[in-house]
N, C-alpha and C positions, 0 to 999 in steps of 0.2 A: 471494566476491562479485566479485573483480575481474571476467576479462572469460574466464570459464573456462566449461566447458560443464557445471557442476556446481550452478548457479545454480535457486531453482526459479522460479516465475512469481506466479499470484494468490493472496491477498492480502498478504500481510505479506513482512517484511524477505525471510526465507527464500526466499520465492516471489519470486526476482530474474529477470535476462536474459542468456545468452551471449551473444546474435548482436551484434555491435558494428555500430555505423549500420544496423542494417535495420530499415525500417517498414514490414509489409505495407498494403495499402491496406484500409481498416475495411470491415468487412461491412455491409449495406447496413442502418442503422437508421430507424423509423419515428420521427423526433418533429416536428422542425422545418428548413427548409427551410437558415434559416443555418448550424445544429449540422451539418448534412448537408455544407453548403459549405464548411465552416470543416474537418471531419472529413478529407473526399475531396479537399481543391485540393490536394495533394503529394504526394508517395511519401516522403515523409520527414516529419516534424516540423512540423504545422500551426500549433501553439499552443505551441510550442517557439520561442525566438528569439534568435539569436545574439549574444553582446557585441560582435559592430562595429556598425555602424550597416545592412548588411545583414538580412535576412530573411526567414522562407516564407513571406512573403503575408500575414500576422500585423502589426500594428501592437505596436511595443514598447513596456507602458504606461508611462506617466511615472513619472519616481522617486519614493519614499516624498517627499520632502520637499516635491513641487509637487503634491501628491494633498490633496484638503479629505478632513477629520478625514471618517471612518464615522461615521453614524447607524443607530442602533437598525431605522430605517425601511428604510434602504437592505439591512442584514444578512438581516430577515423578508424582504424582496422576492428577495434572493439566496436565500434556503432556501426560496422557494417555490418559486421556478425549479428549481432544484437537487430539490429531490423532484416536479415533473414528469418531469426527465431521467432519474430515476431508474426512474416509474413504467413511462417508453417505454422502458427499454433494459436495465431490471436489470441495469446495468453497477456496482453496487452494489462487489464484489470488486475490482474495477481501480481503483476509485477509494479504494478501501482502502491498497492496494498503492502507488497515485502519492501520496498523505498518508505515509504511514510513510517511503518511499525520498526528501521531501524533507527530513525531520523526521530522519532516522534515521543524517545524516552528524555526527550534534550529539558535539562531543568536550568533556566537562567541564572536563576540565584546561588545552585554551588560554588562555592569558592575552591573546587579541588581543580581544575582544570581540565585541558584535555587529556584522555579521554575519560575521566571517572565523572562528568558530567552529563555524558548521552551525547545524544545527539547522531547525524550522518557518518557511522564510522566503522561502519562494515559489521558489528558487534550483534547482530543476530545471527550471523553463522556460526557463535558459540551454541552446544550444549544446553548453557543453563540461561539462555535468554531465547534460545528458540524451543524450548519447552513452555514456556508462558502461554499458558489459555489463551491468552488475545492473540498469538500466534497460530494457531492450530492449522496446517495445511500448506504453510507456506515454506517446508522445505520444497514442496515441488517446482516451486517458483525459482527456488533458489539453485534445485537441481538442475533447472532446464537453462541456466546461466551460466553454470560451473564451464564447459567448452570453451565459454569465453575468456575465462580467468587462466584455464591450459592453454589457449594460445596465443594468448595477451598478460604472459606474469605482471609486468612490469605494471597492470594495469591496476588498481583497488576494486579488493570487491564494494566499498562505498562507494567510488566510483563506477561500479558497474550494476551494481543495484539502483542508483541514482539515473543512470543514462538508460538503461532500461524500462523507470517508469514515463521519464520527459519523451523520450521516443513512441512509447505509447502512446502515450496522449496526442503527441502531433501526428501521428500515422491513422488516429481514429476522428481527422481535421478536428480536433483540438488546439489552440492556441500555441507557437512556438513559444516555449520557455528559454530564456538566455540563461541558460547554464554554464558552469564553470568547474574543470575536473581538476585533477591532483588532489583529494582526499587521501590522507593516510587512514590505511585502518589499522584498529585499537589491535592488541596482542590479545585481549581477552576479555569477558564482559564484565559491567559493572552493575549496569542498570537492575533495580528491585521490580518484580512486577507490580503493574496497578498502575503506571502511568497513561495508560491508554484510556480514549472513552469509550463508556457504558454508552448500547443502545437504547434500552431501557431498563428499569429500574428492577433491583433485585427483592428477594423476600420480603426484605427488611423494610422495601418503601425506599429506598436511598439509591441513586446511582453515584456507578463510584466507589472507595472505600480509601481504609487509612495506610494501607502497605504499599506506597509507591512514596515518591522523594518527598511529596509534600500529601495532603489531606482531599480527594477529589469527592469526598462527599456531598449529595446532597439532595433533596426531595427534589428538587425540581431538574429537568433534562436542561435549562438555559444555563442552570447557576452550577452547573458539573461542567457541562462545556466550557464557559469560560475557567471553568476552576485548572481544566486540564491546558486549553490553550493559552490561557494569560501567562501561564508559566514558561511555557516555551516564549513567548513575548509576541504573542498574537492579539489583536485586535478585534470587532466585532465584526468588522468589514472581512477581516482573515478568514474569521472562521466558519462565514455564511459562503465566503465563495469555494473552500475545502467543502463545506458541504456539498459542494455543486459535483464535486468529480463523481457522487451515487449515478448520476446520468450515464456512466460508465461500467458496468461488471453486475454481480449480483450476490445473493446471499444465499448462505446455501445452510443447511441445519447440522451437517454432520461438521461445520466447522466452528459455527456459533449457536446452535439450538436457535437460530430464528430462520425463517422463510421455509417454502413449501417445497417436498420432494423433486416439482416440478410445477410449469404451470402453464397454459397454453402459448405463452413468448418463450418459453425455455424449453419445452417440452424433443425440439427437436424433427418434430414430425409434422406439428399442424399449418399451415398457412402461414397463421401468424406469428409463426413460433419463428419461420426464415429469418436471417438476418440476412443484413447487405455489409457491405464496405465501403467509405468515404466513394470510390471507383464506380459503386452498384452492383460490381459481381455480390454474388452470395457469399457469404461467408460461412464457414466450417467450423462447427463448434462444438463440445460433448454438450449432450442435454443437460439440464436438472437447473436445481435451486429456482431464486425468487429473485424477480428484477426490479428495477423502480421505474423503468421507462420502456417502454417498446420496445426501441433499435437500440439496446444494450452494448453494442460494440459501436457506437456513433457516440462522439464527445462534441453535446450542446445545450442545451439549457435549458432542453426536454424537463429534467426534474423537477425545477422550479415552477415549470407550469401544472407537472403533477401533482406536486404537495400542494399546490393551492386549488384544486381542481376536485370539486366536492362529486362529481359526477365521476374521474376517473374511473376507470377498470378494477375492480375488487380483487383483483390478480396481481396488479402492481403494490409493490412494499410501501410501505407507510409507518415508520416505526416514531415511536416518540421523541425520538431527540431528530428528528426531519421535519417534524412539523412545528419542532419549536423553531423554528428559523421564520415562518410567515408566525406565529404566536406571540413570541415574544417581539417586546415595544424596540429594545435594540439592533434586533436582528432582521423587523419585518422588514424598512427603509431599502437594506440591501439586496432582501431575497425579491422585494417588488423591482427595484432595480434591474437586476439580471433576469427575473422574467421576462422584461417586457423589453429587452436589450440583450440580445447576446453578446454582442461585442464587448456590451459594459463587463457582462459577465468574465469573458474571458483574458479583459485586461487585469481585472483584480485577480482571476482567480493564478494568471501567469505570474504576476507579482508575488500572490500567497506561494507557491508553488517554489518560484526558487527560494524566495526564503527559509523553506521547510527542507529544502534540499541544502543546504547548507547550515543550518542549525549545528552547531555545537561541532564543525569539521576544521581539521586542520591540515590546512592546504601548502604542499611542494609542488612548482614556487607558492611562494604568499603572494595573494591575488588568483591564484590558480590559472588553466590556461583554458581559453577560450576556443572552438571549435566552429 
């Protein structure tokens, strides 16, 4: 995850970013005229904003502490915005990917608290934490959100990076997640790069490396996973059904140096490149990158049949730490599981899910509010 070209891209930890500071400029989406504005004014980080008092053109919002408490009213008004943006841009997968990457620097064992522990706290719309390799590409994510933080102050953007990936997921019939808002976020980042995992293994023979809160080295893709998830206090059951969200978005190379320019499911053009929608309309997508399942915008437990599926499509992604999930002796149990059950799947993978959405977050009220 450090800043290596082994990183992969949409959705989840796995699906990180090599290219360091690069932002292409977003593809040209239909929703709203400020999303658009907010999206396009930079070649760098829209809704990204640095800890000085500098900035992209982005107002830095006010600290947790000069922010009035969230209301219930205010949350419903942000998820309604939020599944508009959704409807216009099936950016559903990126928004997955920017929730997990700020939730996912969360280290159990510091003793400094919150927020210099990680975790769900809004803190990759710092500067010096969304520069991170394993970030690369997800200010657009974060840009096409920003609207919602203008007419929802009151709202956290942990909280609205969070309600944006749960909403994806249940808009692409994925599993309802019982989530819970009132996140405060951090004033500024903390988090060291390197907490995230490696897709596959760098020069050296090792995924992983020693510049993140604790040591994620290691030859093997099972024994770096756990190295990364047991720290956050994930289990082997956790981190084979997080694996399952790959059934969701794709990987693209200008963000992680893995998967193909395009490929006949992404391509945009061919037959099989259509997508549908949970509804069966078609769905609207920029072309490119490398998927791991067919219907890319459908959340099901497609992947798990792919990684074990020696015949699959030479087109679909297959990266080494996906196949350690059926390879390895602790992981195979589960990922056989959720093949051959989706429901099983989606009951763990909703459990994994809010748990990583709450990771290391400090909630106004305590207990947060429910929706």
């Amino acid at each position: 995850t450090i800043t290596s070209n082994r990183l992969l891209s949409t959705p989840s930890f796995a699906v990180a970013g090599s290219i360091k500071n690069q932002h292409k400029k977003l593809s040209t989406m239909k929703f709203s005229l400020v999303a658009l504005t907010l999206a396009l004014s930079a070649s760098t980080s829209t809704a990204f904003v640095q800890q000085s008092a500098n900035t992209f053109g982005v107002r830095v919002a006010p600290s947790h502490s000069a922010l009035m408490a969230v209301t219930k009213d205010d949350l419903l008004g942000a998820q309604s915005m939020i599944d508009e943006i959704l409807e216009e841009t099936n950016a559903g997968p990126v928004f997955v990917r920017l929730a997990w990457h700020d939730a996912g620097t969360f280290d159990k064992d510091l003793t400094s608290g919150w927020p210099k522990h990680g975790g769900a706290n809004g803190s990759i719309r710092f500067e010096q934490e969304s520069n991170h390799g394993a970030n690369a590409g997800l200010a657009k994510a974060a840009a096409l959100l920003e609207p919602v933080k203008e007419k929802f102050p009151e709202v956290s953007y942990a909280d609205i990076y969070q309600m944006a990936s749960a909403r994806g997921i249940e808009r692409a019939a994925g599993p309802k997640i019982d989530m819970i808002y009132g996140r405060l976020d951090a004033d500024e980042a903390f988090s060291p790069e390197g907490n995230l995992p490696d897709a596959e293994a760098g020069d050296d023979g090792n995924f992983g490396g020693d510049s993140g809160t604790v040591s994620t080295k290691d030859k093997a893709a099972e024994g770096h996973l756990r190295k990364v998830f047991y720290r956050m206090g994930f289990d082997d059951e956790g981190i084979v059904a997080l694996s399952g969200a790959h059934t969701f978005g794709r990987a693209y190379a200008d963000r992680s140096g893995l998967g193909a320019e395009k490929t006949k499911f992404t391509d945009g053009e061919s037959e099989t490149a259509k997508q549908t929608l949970p509804d069966g309309s078609e769905a609207k997508y920029t072309p490119g990158g490398s998927s791991w399942t067919e219907k890319f915008l459908i959340f099901d437990n497609s992947y798990f049949q792919v990684m074990d599926d020696a015949e699959a499509d030479e087109e679909l992604l297959k990266l080494t730490s996906d196949l350690a999930v059926f390879k390895d002796d602790g992981f195979n149990p589960f990922a056989t599981k959720f093949r051959d059950d989706q429901d099983a799947f989606f009951e763990s993978y909703a459990a994994a899910h809010k748990k990583l959405s709450e990771l290391g977050a400090k909630f106004e009220p305590e207990g947060g509010i429910s929706l």
